[in-house]
VOPAGU-2260 file (C-alpha; in pm, 1 decimal, decimal comma):
REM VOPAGU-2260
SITE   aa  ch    i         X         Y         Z
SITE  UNK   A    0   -2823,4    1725,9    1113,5
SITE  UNK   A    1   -3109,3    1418,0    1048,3
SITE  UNK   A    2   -3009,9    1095,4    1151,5
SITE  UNK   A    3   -3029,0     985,0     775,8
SITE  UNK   A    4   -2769,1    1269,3     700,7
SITE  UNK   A    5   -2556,7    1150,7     972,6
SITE  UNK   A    6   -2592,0     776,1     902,5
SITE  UNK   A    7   -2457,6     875,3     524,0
SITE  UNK   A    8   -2172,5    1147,3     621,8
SITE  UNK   A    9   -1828,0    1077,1     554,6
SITE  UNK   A   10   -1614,7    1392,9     635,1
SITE  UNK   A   11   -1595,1    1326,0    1047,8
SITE  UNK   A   12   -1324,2    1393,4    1262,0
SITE  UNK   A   13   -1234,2     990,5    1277,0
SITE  UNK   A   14   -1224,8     973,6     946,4
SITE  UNK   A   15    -960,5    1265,7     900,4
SITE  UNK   A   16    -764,7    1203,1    1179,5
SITE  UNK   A   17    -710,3     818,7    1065,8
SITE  UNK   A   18    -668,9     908,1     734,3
SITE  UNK   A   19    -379,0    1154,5     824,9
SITE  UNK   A   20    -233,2     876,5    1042,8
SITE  UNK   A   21    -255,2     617,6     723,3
SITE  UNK   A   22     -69,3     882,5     534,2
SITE  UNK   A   23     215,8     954,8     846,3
SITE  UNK   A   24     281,4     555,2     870,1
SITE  UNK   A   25     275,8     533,7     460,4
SITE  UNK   A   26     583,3     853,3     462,0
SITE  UNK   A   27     738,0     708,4     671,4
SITE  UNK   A   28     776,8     340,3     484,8
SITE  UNK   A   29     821,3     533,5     137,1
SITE  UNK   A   30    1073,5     749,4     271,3
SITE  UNK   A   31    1336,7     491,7     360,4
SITE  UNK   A   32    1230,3     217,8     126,8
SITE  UNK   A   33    1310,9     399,9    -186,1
SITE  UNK   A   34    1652,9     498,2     -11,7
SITE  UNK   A   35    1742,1     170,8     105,7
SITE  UNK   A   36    1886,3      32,2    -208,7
SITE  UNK   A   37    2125,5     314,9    -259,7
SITE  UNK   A   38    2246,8     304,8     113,9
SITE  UNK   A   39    2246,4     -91,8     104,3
SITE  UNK   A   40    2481,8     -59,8    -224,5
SITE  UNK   A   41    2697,8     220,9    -132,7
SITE  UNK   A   42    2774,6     142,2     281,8
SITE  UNK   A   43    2719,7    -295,3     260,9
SITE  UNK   A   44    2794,3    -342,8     -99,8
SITE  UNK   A   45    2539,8    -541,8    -199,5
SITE  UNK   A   46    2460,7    -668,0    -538,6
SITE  UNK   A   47    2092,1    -644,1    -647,1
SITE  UNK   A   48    1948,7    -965,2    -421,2
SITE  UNK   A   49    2015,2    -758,3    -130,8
SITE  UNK   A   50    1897,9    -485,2    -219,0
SITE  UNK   A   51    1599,3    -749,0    -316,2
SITE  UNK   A   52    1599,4    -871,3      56,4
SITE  UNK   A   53    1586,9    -538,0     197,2
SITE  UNK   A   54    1239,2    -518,6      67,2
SITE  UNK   A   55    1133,8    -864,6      73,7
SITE  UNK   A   56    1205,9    -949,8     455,4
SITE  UNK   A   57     982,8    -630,1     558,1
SITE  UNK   A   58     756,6    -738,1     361,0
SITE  UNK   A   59     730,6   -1112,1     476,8
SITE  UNK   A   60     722,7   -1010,2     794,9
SITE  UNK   A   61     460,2    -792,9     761,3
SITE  UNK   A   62     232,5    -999,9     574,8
SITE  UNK   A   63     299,2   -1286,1     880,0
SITE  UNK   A   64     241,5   -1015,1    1150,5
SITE  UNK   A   65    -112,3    -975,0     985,2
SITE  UNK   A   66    -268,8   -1272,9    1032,3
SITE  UNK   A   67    -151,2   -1289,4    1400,7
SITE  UNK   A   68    -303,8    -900,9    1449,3
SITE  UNK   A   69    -659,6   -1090,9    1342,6
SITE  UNK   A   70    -587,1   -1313,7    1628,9
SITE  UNK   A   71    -520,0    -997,4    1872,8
SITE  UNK   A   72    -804,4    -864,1    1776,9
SITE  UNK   A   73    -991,9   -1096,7    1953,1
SITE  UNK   A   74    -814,6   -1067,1    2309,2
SITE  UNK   A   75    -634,8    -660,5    2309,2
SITE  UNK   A   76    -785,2    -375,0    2227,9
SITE  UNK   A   77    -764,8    -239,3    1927,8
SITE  UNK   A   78    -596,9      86,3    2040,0
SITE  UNK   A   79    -351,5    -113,0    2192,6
SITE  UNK   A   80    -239,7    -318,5    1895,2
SITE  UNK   A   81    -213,1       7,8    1687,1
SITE  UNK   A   82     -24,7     178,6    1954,2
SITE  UNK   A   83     231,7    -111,0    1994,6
SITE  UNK   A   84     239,7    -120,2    1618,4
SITE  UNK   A   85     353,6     262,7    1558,1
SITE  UNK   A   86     589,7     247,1    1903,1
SITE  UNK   A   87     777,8     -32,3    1747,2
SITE  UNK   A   88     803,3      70,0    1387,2
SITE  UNK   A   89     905,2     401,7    1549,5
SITE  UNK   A   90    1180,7     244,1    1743,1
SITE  UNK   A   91    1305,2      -1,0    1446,4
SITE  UNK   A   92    1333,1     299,8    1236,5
SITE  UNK   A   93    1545,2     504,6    1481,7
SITE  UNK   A   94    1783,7     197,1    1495,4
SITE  UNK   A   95    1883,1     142,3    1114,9
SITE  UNK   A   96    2142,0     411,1    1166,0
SITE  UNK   A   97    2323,1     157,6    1422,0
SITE  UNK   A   98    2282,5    -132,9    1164,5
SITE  UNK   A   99    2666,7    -256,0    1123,4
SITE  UNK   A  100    2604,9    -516,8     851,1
SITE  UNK   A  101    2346,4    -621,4     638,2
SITE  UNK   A  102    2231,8    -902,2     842,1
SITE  UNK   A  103    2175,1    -672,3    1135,0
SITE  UNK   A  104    1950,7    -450,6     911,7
SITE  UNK   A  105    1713,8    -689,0     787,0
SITE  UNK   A  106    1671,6    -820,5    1138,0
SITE  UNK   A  107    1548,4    -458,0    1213,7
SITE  UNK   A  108    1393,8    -432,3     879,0
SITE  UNK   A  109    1228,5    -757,9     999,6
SITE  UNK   A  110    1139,5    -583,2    1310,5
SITE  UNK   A  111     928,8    -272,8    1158,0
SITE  UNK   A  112     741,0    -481,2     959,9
SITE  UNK   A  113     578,0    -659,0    1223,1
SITE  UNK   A  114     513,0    -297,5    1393,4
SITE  UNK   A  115     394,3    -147,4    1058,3
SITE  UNK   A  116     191,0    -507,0     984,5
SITE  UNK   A  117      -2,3    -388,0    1304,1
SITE  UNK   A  118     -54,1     -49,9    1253,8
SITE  UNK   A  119    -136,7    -111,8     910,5
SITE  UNK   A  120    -419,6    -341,0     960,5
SITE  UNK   A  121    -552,3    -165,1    1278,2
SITE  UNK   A  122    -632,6     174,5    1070,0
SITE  UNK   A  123    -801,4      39,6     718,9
SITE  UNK   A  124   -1048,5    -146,0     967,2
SITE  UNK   A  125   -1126,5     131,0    1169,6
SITE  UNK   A  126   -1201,5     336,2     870,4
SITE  UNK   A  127   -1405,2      78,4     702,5
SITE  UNK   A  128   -1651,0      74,8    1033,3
SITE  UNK   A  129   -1725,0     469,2     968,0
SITE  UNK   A  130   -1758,0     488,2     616,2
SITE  UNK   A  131   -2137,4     436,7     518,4
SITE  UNK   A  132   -2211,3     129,1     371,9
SITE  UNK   A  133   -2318,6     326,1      12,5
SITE  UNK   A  134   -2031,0     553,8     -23,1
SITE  UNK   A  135   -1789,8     273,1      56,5
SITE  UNK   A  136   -1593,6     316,5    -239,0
SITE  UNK   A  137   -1581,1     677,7    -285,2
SITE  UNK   A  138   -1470,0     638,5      89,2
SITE  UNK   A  139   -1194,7     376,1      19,2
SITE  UNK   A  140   -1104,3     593,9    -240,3
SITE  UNK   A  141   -1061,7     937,9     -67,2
SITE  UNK   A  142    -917,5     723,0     256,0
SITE  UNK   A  143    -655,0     557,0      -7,8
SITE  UNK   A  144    -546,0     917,7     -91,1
SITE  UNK   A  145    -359,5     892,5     192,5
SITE  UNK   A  146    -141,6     572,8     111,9
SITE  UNK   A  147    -112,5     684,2    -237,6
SITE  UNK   A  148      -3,6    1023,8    -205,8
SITE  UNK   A  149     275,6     888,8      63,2
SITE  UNK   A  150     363,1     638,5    -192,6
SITE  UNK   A  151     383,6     964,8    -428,6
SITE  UNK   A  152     573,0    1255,3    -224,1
SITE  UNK   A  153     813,6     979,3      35,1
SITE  UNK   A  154    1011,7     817,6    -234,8
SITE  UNK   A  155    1092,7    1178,6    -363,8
SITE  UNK   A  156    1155,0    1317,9     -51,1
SITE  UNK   A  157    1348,1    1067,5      95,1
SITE  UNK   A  158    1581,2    1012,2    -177,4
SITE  UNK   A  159    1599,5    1418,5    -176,5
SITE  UNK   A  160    1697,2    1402,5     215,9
SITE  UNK   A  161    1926,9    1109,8     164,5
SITE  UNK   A  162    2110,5    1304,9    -136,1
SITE  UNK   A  163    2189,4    1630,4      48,1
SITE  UNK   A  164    2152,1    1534,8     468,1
SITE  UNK   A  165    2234,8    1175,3     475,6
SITE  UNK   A  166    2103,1     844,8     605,2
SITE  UNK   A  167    2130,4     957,2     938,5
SITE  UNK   A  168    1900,1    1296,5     919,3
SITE  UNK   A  169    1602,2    1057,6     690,0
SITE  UNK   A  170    1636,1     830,1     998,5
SITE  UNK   A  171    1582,2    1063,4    1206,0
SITE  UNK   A  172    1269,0    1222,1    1003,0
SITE  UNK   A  173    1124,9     884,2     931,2
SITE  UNK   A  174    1098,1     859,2    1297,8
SITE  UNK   A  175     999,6    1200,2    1324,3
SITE  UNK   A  176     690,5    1124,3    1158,6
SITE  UNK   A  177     565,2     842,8    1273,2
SITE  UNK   A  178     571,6     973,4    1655,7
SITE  UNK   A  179     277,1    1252,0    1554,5
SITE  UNK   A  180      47,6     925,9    1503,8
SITE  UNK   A  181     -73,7     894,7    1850,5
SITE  UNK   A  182    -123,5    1237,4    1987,9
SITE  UNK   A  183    -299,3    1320,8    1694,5
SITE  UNK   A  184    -546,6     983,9    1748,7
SITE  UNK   A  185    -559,8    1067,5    2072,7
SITE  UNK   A  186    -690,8    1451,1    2077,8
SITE  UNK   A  187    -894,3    1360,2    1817,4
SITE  UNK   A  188   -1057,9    1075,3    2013,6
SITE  UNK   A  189   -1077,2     938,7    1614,8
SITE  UNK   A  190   -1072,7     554,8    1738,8
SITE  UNK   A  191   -1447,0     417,4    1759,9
SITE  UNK   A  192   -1534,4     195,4    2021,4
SITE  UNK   A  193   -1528,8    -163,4    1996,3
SITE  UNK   A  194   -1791,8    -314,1    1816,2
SITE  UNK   A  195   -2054,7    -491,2    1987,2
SITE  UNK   A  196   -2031,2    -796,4    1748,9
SITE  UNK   A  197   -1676,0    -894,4    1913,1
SITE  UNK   A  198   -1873,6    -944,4    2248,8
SITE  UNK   A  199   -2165,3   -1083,5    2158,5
SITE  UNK   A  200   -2044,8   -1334,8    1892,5
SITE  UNK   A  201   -1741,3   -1432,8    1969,1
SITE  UNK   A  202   -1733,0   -1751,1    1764,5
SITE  UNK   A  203   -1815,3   -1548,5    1469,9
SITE  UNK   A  204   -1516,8   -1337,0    1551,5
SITE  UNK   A  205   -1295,2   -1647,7    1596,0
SITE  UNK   A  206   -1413,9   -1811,3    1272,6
SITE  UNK   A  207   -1302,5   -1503,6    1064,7
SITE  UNK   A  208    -976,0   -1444,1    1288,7
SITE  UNK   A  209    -830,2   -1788,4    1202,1
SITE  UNK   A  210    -503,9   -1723,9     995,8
SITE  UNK   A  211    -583,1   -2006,6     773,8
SITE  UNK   A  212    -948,0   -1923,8     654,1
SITE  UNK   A  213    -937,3   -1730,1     356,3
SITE  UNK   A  214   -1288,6   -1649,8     219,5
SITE  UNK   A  215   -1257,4   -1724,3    -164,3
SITE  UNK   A  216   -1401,5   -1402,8    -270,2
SITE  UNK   A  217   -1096,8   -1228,4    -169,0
SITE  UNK   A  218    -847,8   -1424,0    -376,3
SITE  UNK   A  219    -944,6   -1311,1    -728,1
SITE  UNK   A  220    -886,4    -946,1    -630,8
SITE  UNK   A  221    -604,9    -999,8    -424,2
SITE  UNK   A  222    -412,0   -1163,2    -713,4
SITE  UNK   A  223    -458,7    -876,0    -896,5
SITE  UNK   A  224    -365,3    -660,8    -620,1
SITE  UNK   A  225     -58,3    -866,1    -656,3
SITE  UNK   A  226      27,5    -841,0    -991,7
SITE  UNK   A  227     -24,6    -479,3    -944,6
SITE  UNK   A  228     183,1    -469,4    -632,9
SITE  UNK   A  229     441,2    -595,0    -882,4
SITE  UNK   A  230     534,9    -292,6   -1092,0
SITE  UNK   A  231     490,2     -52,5    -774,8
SITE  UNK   A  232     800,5    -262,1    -650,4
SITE  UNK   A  233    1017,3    -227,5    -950,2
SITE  UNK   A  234     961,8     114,2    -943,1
SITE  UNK   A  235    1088,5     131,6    -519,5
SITE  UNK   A  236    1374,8    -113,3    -550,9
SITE  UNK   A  237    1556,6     -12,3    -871,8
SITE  UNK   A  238    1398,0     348,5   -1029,9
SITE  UNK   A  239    1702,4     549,6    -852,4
SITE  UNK   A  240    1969,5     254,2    -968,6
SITE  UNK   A  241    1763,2     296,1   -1350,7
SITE  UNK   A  242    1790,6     684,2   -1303,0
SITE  UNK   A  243    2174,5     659,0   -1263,4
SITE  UNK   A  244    2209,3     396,1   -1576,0
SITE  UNK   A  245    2036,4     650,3   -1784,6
SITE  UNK   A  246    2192,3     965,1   -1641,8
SITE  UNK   A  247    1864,6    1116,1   -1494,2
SITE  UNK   A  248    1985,0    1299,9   -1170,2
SITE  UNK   A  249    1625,4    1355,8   -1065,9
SITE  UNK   A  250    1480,2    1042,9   -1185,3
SITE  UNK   A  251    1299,2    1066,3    -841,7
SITE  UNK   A  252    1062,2    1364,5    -954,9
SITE  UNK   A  253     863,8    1042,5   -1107,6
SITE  UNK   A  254     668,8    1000,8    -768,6
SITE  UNK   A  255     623,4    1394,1    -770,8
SITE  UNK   A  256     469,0    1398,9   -1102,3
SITE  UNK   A  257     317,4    1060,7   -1047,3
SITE  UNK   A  258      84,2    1194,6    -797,1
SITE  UNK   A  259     -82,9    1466,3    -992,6
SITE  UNK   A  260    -281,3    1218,9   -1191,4
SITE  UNK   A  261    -376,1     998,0    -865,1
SITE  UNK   A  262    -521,9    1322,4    -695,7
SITE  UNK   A  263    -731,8    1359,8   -1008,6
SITE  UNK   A  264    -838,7    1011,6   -1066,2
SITE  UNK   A  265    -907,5     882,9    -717,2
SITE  UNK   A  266   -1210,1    1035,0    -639,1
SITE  UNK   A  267   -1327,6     971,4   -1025,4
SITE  UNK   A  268   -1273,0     626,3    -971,1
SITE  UNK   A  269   -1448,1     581,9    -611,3
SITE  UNK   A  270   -1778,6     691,8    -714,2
SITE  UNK   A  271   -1727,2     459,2   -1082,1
SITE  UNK   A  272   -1725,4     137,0    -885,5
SITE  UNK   A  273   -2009,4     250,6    -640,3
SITE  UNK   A  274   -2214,1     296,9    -946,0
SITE  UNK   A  275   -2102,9     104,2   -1210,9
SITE  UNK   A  276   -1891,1    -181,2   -1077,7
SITE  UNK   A  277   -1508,4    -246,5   -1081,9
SITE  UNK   A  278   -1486,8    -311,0   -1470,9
SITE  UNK   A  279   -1526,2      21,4   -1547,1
SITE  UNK   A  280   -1214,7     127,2   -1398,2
SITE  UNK   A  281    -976,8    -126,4   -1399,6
SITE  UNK   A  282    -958,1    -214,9   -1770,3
SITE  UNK   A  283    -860,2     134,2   -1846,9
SITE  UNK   A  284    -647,5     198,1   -1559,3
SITE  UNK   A  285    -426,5    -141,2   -1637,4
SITE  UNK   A  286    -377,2     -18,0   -1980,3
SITE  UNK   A  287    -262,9     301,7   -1832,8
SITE  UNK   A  288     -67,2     132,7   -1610,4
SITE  UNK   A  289     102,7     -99,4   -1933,0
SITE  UNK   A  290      95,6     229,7   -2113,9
SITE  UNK   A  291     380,6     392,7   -1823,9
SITE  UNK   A  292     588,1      58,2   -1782,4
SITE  UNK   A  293     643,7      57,1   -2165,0
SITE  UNK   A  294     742,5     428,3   -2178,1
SITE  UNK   A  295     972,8     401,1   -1872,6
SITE  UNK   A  296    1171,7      86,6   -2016,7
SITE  UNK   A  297    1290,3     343,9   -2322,5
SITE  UNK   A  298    1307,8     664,5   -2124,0
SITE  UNK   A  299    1615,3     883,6   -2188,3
SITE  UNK   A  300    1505,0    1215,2   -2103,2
SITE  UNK   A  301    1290,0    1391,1   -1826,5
SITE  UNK   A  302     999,7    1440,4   -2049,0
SITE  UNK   A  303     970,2    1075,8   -2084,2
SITE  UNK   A  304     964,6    1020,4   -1745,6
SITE  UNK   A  305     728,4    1273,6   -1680,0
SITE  UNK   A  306     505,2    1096,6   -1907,8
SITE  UNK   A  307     556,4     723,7   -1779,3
SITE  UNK   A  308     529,4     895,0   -1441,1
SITE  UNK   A  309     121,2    1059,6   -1500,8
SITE  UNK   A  310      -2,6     760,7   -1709,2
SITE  UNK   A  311      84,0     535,9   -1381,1
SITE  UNK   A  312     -60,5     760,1   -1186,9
SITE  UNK   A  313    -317,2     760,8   -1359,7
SITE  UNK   A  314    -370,8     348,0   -1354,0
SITE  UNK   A  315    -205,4     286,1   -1006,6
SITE  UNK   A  316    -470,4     585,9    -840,3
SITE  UNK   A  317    -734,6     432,1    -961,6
SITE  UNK   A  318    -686,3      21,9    -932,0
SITE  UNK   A  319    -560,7      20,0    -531,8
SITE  UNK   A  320    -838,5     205,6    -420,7
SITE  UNK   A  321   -1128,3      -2,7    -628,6
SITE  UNK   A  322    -967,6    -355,4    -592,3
SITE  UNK   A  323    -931,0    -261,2    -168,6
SITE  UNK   A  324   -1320,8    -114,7    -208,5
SITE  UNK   A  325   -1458,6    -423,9    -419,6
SITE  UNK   A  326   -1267,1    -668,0    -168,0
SITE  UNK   A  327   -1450,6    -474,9     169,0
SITE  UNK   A  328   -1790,7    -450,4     -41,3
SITE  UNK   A  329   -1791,4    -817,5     -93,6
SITE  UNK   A  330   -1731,0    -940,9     289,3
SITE  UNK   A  331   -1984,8    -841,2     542,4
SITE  UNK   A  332   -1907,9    -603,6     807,7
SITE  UNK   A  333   -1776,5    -870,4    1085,7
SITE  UNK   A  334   -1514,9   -1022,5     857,1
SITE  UNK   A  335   -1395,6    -640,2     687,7
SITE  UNK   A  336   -1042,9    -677,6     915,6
SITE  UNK   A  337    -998,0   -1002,4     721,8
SITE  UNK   A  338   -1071,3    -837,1     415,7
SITE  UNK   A  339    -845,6    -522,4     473,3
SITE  UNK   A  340    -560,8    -779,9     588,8
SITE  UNK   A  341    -616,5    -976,3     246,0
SITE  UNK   A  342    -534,4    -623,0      37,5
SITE  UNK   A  343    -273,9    -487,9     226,4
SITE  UNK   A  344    -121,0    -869,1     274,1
SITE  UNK   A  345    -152,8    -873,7    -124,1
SITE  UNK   A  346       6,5    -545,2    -157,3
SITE  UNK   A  347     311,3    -649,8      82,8
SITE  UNK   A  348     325,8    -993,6    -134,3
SITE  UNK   A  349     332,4    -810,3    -463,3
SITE  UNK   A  350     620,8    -576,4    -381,8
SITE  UNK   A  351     823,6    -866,4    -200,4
SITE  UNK   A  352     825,0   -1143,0    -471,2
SITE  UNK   A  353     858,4    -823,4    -763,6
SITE  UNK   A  354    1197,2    -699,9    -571,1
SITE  UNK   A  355    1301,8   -1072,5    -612,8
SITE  UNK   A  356    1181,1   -1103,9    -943,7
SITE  UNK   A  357    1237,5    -807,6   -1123,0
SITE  UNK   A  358    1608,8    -784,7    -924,8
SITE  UNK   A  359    1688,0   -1113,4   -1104,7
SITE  UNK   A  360    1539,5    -975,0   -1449,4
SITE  UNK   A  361    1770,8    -666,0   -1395,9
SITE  UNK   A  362    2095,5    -841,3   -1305,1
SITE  UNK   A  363    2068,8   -1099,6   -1608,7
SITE  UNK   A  364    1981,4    -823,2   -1862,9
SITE  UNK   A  365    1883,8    -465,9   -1797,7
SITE  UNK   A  366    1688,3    -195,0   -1621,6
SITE  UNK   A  367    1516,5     -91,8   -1890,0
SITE  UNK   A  368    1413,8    -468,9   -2006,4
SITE  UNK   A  369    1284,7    -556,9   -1631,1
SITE  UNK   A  370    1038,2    -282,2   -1676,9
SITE  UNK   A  371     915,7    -384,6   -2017,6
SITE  UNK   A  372     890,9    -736,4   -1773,6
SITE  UNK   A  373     692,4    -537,0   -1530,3
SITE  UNK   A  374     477,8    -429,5   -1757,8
SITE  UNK   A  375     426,5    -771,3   -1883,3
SITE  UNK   A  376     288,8    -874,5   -1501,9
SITE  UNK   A  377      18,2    -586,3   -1617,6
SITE  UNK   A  378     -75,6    -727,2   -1902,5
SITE  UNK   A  379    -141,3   -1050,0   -1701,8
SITE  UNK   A  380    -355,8    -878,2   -1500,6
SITE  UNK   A  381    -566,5    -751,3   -1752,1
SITE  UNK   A  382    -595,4   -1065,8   -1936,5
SITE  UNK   A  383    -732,5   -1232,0   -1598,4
SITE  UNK   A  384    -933,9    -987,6   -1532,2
SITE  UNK   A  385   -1155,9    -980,1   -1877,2
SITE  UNK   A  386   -1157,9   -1388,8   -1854,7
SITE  UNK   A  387   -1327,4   -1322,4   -1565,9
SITE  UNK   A  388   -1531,0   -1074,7   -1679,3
SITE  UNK   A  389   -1612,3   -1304,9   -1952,0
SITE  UNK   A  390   -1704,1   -1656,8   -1733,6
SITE  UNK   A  391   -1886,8   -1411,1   -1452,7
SITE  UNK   A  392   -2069,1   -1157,2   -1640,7
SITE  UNK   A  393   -2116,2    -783,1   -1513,1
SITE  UNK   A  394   -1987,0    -758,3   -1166,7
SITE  UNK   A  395   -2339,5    -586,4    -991,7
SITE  UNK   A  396   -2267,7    -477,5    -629,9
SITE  UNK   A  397   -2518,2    -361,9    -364,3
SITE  UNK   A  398   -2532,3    -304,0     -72,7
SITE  UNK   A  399   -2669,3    -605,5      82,3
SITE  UNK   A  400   -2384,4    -733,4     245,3
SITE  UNK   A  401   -2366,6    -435,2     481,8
SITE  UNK   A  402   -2684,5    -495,3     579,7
């Protein structure tokens, strides 16, 4: 293999192996989150704020436990951080079983998101060094596979679990899963070494590492990362309470089908932004995603959930991976750990204030309203997003600030 093939190859061993251990930490949160608000209802009885809470204090803490892992960065390895990260997201999740009130478990829940805060900005950096610098977003894209098809299969299969084992046995599987992350980094040797640039410039380091400096061309995308993050949350809190109002028994088969069309579109959408830009993709893709949120809100059968379920596939496959691609392409390569905790902090920010949002929406009128509400958030996004179009022009990007 030529140097020039090399210096452009994206299928290596790293790259697998940490994009197998993005999908194992992913499960693992979609497995129980999805479950959480029927357990939460049925063994605390909570109302729909804390069912709300149960996703909001994870993600707080999370978000929180991000900026401090830019400050660790600095001072621990980065194998160590990750390491820590999985060990104690592994150990919170064992524990929820032994939660004996609510207040217990969102002190755990509080716990595992500062280990999955860790792990979870540890890996999208690492994976953003080895992708080349002009297949960045088909990269992002293939590497966001792995998120999106755990945020796909884990709700299904852990409400499937929780229906026919209990809370105890998806406990014990969530854990399960996450304990396969660090043998398999480990064999595979998949964790680069540390760059140079955090020896030899370590005031660069510490300028981008400060918890407070947020480089402004990460906020535009990041809101709509946000808004987005917004319907994904309405969809984890409250789609298995919405099944029951409507009398779907396997309302959950919408992340099943959901991830048919986000297999088909990711890579499709990837190689879009690398050559055309971001507009390209996301003004279809938020219609799409407007498209499902309006069909859901009036669903009464499974075909109409089938259908809501592919169109925001469709939109949701394709906007995560090119907003988290346009957000590293923008940043040079020093600051892409800032830029990878901006999306996934966005992400994490979305889903916590939509649980608290949309769970108010529900409890004053319906399901089915909240998600024509959700799909309002969406239409937001796409008005923003064509203003700025308008006031900024055609978004080019190159590759100049890899260089």
């Amino acid at each position: 293999m030529s140097h020039q093939e090399s210096a452009t190859r994206l299928w290596t061993v790293s790259f697998i192996a940490l994009s197998v251990s993005s999908f194992l930490l992913f499960f693992n949160l979609q497995m129980l989150l999805s479950s959480f608000p029927t357990y939460v209802k049925s063994e605390f009885g909570a109302g729909d704020l804390g069912v709300s809470l149960v996703t909001s204090v994870f993600a707080a803490s999370a978000i929180i436990t991000r900026f401090g892992t830019a400050v660790l960065m600095r001072k621990l390895p980065r194998a160590m951080i990750l390491y820590i990260g999985v060990a104690l997201a592994t150990l919170t999740t064992a524990l929820y079983v032994a939660a004996g009130s609510i207040g217990s478990l969102l002190a755990m829940r509080a716990g595992y998101g500062v280990g999955f805060g860790m792990a979870s900005t540890i890996i999208p950096t690492l994976v953003s060094q080895i992708i080349p610098a002009a297949r960045i977003g088909e990269g992002i894209g293939y590497f966001g596979l792995s998120s999106s098809l755990a945020m796909s299969m884990g709700p299904a299969i852990g409400m499937n679990v929780m229906k026919h084992a209990g809370f105890g046995t998806l406990v014990a599987a969530g854990a399960a899963t996450l304990l396969f992350i660090v043998p398999l980094l480990l064999i595979t040797r998949a964790i680069p070494p540390q760059p140079k640039l955090q020896n030899a410039a370590p005031a660069i380091i510490a300028h981008h590492a400060k918890p407070r400096s947020i480089p402004i061309p990460l906020l535009f995308p990041a809101l709509l990362n946000t808004l987005l993050s917004i319907t994904y949350s309405g969809l984890l809190s409250f789609i298995a309470l919405f099944g029951q109002s409507v009398h779907l028994e396997q309302v959950g088969l919408f992340f099943l089908f959901n991830v048919i069309t986000i297999l088909i579109v990711r890579p499709i959408s990837g190689k879009l932004f690398d050559s055309r830009g971001p507009a390209t993709v996301l003004i279809p893709a938020a219609i799409s995603v407007i498209a499902s949120m309006l069909v859901l809100a009036h669903t009464v059968s499974m075909p109409m959930l089938v259908l809501s379920a592919l169109l925001y596939g469709l939109g949701f496959g394709a906007i995560q991976p090119t907003l988290q691609a346009w957000m590293i392409r923008v940043m040079p390569k020093e600051k892409h750990a800032a830029a990878n905790s901006m999306f996934y902090n966005s992400t994490d920010f979305g889903v916590a204030i939509g649980a608290l949002l949309l769970g108010a929406i529900s409890s004053a009128t319906s399901y089915s309203v909240m998600y024509q509400y959700a799909g309002g958030f969406m239409a937001l996004f796409l008005i923003l997003f064509v203003t700025y179009l308008r006031y900024n022009g055609v978004m080019e990007f190159t590759n100049d600030v890899e260089a």
